[in-house]
N, C-alpha and C positions, 0 to 999 in steps of 0.2 A: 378191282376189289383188293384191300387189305390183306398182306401177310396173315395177319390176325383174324380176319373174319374168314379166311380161307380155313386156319388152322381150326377155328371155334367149328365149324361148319363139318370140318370131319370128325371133329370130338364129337359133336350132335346126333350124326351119324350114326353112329355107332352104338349111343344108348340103345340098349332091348338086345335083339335077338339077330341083328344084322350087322356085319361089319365092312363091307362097302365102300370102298372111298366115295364120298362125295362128289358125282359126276352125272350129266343128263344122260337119264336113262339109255334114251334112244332119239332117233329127229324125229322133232314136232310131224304128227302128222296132218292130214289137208282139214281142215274145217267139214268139209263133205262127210268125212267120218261120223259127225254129233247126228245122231236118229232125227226124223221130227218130232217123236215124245217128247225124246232132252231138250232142243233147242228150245221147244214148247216151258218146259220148266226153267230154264236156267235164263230164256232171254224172257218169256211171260209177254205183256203185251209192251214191252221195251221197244220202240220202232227202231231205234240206231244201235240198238246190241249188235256188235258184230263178233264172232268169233277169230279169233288172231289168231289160236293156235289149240293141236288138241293133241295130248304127249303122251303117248305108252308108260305105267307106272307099277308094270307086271303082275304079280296075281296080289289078291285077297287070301285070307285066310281057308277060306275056304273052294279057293282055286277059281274067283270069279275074275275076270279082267278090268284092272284097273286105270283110268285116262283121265290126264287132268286137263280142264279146259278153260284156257286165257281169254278172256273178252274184254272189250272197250264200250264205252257208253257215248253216246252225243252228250250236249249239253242240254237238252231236251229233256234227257231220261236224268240227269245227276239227282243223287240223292240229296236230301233235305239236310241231311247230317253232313253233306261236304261241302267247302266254302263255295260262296257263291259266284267267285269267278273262276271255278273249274278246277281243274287237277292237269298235271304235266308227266301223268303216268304212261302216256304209249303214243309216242310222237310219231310212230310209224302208221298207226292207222290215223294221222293225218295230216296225211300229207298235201299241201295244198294251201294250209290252214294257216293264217299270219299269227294269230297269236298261241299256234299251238296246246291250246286246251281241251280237254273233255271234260267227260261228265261221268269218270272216273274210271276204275277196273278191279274188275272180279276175277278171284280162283274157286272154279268147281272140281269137286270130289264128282265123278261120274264110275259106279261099279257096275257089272251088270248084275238085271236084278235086284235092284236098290235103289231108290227115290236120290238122283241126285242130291249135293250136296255144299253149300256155298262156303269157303275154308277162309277166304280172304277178302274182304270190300277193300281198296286200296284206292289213295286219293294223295298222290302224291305234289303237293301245294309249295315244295321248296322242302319242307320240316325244317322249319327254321329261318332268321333272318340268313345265316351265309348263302342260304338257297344254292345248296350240295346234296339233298337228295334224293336216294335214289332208293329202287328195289330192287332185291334180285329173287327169284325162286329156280330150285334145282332143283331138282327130279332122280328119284331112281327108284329101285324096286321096293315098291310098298312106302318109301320115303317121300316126303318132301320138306324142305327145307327155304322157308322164303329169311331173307337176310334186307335190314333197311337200316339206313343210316342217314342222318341228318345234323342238325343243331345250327351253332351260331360262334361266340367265342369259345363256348363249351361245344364238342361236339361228341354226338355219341352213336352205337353202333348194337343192333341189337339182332339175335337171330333166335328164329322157331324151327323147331324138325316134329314134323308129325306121322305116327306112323299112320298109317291110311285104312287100313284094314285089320284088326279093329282100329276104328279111327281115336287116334287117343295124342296126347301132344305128349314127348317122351325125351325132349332136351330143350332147354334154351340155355341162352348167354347177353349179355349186354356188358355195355362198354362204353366209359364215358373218360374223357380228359380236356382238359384244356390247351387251343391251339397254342399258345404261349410257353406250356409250364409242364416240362416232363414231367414232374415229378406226381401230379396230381392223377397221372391214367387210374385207372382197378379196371380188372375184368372178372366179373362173374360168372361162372360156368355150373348148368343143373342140371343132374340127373331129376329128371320128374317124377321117375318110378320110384326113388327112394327120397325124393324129397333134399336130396343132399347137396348142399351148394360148394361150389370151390371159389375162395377170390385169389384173388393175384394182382401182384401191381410192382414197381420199378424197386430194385433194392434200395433201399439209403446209400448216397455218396455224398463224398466232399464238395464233388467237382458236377454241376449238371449240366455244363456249358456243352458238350458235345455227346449228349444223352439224346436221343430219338423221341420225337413226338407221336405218340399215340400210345397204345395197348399193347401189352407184352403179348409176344407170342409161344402158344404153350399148347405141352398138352395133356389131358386130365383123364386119365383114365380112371373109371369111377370102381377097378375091380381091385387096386392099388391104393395102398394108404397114401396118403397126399406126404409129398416132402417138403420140409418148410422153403427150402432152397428150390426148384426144380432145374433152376440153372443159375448161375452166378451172378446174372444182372436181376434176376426176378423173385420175388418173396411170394408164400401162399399161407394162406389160414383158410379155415371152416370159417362160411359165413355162419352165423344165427339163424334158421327157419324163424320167420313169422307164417306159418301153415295155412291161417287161415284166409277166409276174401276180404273183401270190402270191409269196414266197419265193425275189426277187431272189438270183441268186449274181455273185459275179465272172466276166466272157468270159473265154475263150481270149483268151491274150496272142497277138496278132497281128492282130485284130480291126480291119476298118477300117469307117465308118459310110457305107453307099453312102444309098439313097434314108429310109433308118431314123435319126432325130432332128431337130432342131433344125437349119436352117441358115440361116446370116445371109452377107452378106457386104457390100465395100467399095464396092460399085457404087451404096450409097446405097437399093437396092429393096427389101431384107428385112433388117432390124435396126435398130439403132438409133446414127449415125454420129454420135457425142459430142462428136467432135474432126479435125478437119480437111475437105477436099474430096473428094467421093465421087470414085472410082478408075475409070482409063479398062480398059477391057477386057482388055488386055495385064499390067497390074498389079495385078489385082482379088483381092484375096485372101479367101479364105472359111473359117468357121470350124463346126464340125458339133458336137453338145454331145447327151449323154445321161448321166442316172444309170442307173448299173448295178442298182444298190445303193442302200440309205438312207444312205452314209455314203463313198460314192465314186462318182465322175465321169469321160466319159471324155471328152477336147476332140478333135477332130482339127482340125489346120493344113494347109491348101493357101495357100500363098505364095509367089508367082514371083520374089519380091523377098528373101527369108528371107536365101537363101546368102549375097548379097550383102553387105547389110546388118547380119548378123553379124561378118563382117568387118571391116567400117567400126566396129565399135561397139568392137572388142578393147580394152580398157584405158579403157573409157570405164564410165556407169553403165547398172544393169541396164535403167532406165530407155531407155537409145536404142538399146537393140539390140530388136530383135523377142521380143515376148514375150504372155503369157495371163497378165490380173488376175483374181483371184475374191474376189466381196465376200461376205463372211457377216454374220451378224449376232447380236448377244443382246438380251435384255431387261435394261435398265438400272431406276434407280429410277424411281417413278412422281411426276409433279412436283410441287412445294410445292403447296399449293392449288388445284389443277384435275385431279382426280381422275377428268374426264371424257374427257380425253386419253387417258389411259390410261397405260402405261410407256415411257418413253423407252425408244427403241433404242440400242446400241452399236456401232458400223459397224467391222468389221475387212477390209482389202485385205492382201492377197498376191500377188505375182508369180511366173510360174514362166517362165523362158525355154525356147526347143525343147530344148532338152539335158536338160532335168529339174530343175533346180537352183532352190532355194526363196529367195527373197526375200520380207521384213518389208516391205509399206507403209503405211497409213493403221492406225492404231490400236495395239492391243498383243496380238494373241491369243496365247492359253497355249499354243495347240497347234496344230502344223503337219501339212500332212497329208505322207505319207509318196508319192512319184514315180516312176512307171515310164515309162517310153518305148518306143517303137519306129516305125520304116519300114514303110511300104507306100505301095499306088495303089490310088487313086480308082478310080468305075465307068468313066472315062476314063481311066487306067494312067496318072494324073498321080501326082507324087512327094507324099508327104503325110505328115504327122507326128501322133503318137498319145501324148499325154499320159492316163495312169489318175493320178488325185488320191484317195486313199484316207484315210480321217478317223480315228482310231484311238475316239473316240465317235461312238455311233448319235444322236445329239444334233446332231453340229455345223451339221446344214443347216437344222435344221427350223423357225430363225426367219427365213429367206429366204437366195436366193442368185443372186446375178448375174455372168454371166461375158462379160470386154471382151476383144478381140483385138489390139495392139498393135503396127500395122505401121509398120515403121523402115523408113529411105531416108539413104543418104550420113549415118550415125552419129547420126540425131534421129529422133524421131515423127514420124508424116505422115497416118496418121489412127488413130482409135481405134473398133471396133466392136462394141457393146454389146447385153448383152439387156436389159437394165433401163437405165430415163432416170439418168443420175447428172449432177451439178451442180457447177459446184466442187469437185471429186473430194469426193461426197458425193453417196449415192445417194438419191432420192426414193421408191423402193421396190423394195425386193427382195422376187419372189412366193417362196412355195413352188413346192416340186417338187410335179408332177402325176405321180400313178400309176395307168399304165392297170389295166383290172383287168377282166376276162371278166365279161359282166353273166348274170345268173343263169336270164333267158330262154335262154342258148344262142347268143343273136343274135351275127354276128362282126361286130367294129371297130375293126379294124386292128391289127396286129400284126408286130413286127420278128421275120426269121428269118435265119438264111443261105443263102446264096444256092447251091447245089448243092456242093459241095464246098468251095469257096471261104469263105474268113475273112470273106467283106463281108457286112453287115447289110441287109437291106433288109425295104421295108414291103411289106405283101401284106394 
């Protein structure tokens, strides 16, 4: 296992209410352990279920005993959903076997006093042409943490931690780079209870020639403002939540973001403050950000300073009045002889002030997104402004995106509040957007709804 997926694995960990290193709880105990009930439920009328292993995962919430239970399938029993020349998930139960295949592998939740529970179908086929791999799951109290990794030229590395009792999924991460190209790694890291993503990826240098291939390693504690730097080789930004599942639509226009997305503000403790002195309490402006959509955004503005200072800015540039930059990005050529970089990117800025209105700045892009606006109040019936940014291509975000909040004072800037580290109006990286997405055990991990009747979004 990776550096990287070691470290991600104890960040995971750690989400909620345990903090744990990352470690098997206790040794597998005998299979004889599963009751006939269980076996009766988890293997059903499976003739080649066999149990490989069944692991201590200490109490429940409610002080029941927890055990997770590893099984293998024949090819007999493989599910219809896994390909149909088997899976290379548990070489040990079979042994014997020339071409080493089954008919896949299962993780149960078994509590006592509780209808077992199936947490993982797992059918590992290669994941991918380099056919590299693999799974792991770790174990410890009330945790679990299965970690897989696979791909091809691209490869990538992803992990779940669930806690067990209540059963609810409460970290991932994922990881993806090219075996060729330092410079292309990013790692995601998510708190699921808050919805909050961390990315990270390789700093910018001259020289990439003896740079390490893979995912930086890191670690994100989510009780900590993220630092743009967290160490010298490695950059981090706020990804964007996309909150919702499957088949994003556009909200109800009137929509305002109460405890559901991203929120940074001026006070210097959550974001990232680019440009100026962090803000005393009285003038602290905050800024809330979710995609809707693969191809629209929606910012909300609270600024006690907005009215004012829009005023001040009348007939001046867009620049000193209170405004929202968003940095996109493309893929540019790949550079003269150093192939290992990979493609230069293309950085384009746009401004949109609270009124709606699109301004051109840093680069040239083709295409502007399309503005809606409107009023409402915070979960404190503060005044607050609601910018929808709509892209007319499902394209335009997907090579990163970073959004700054621009608060003006008596007709000038006075600080600037960012998700992503940018330099010299020049961003050091822009993550993708993160989309949540219902994990297939069933397990809940967080999710934006509204709030009874009411327009406001909130996390539950």
């Amino acid at each position: 296992m990776t550096k990287t997926l070691q470290a991600a694995q104890a960040i995971l960990l750690t989400a909620g209410t345990s903090f744990l290193m990352l470690a098997p709880f206790c040794v597998a105990a005998a299979a004889a352990d599963l009751s006939p009930e269980e076996k009766k439920v988890v293997c059903y009328d499976r003739a080649t279920c066999q149990i490989t292993s069944i692991t201590d995962a200490g109490k429940g919430d409610k002080g029941q005993r927890l055990r997770i239970a590893d099984l293998v399938l024949g090819m007999e029993d493989r599910p219809a959903y896994f390909p149909e020349e088997g899976c290379m998930s548990t070489d040990a139960a079979l042994e014997g076997s020339e071409d080493k295949r089954d008919g896949g592998r299962e993780i149960w939740l078994l509590a006592d006093g509780e209808q077992p529970v199936k947490l993982l179908p797992l059918c590992n086929d290669g994941y991918g042409s380099a056919m590299v791999g693999y799974d792991d799951i770790a174990i410890a109290d009330n945790r679990l943490t299965h970690t897989q990794s696979g791909g091809s030229a691209w490869r990538w590395d992803s992990s779940k931690t669930f806690q067990l009792s209540p059963l609810r999924l409460i970290g991932e991460s994922d990881c993806s780079y090219h075996s060729a190209s330092p410079s292309t790694a990013e790692l995601t890291i998510v708190d699921r209870n808050k919805l909050e993503a961390r990315a990270f990826a390789p700093a910018p240098r001259q020289d990439w020639s003896d740079a390490e291939i893979g995912c930086p390693t890191v670690e994100a504690d989510f009780a900590q403002p993220l630092q743009s730097r967290p160490t010298p080789d490695v950059v981090a930004a706020y990804a964007v939540p996309m909150p919702f599942d499957v088949d994003p639509s556009p909200l109800s226009e009137g929509t305002t973001l109460g405890s559901c997305g991203l929120a940074l503000n001026g006070a210097g403790n959550n974001g990232f403050l680019i440009y100026g002195k962090p803000s005393n309490d009285a003038e602290t402006a905050e800024m809330r950000v979710i995609a809707e959509t693969n191809r629209s955004i929606l910012i909300q503005i609270r600024d006690p300073l907005a009215k004012a200072a829009q005023q001040a800015a009348v007939g001046k540039s867009w620049i000193k009045e209170p405004h929202v930059e968003i940095w996109t990005a493309a893929e540019g050529e790949l550079p003269e002889g150093d192939a290992e970089q990979g493609p230069e990117k293309i950085y384009y800025q746009i401004g949109v002030s609270l009124e709606g209105k699109v301004n051109v700045g840093a680069g040239k892009p083709a295409i502007l997104p399309a503005v809606t606006r409107w009023s409402g109040k915070d979960e404190q019936q503060r005044d607050v402004t609601v910018l929808r940014l709509t892209w007319p291509e499902e394209a335009a975000l997907i090579y990163g995106l970073g959004i700054v909040y621009s608060q003006a004072q008596d007709g000038k800037q006075v600080r600037l509040i960012s998700t992503a580290p940018i330099e010299k109006n020049k961003p050091l990286f822009l993550p993708s957007i993160w989309h949540n997405s219902q994990d297939e055990s069933g397990a809940p991990g967080g999710v934006c709804e509204y709030s009874g009747d009411s327009h406001q979004l909130d996390l539950n």
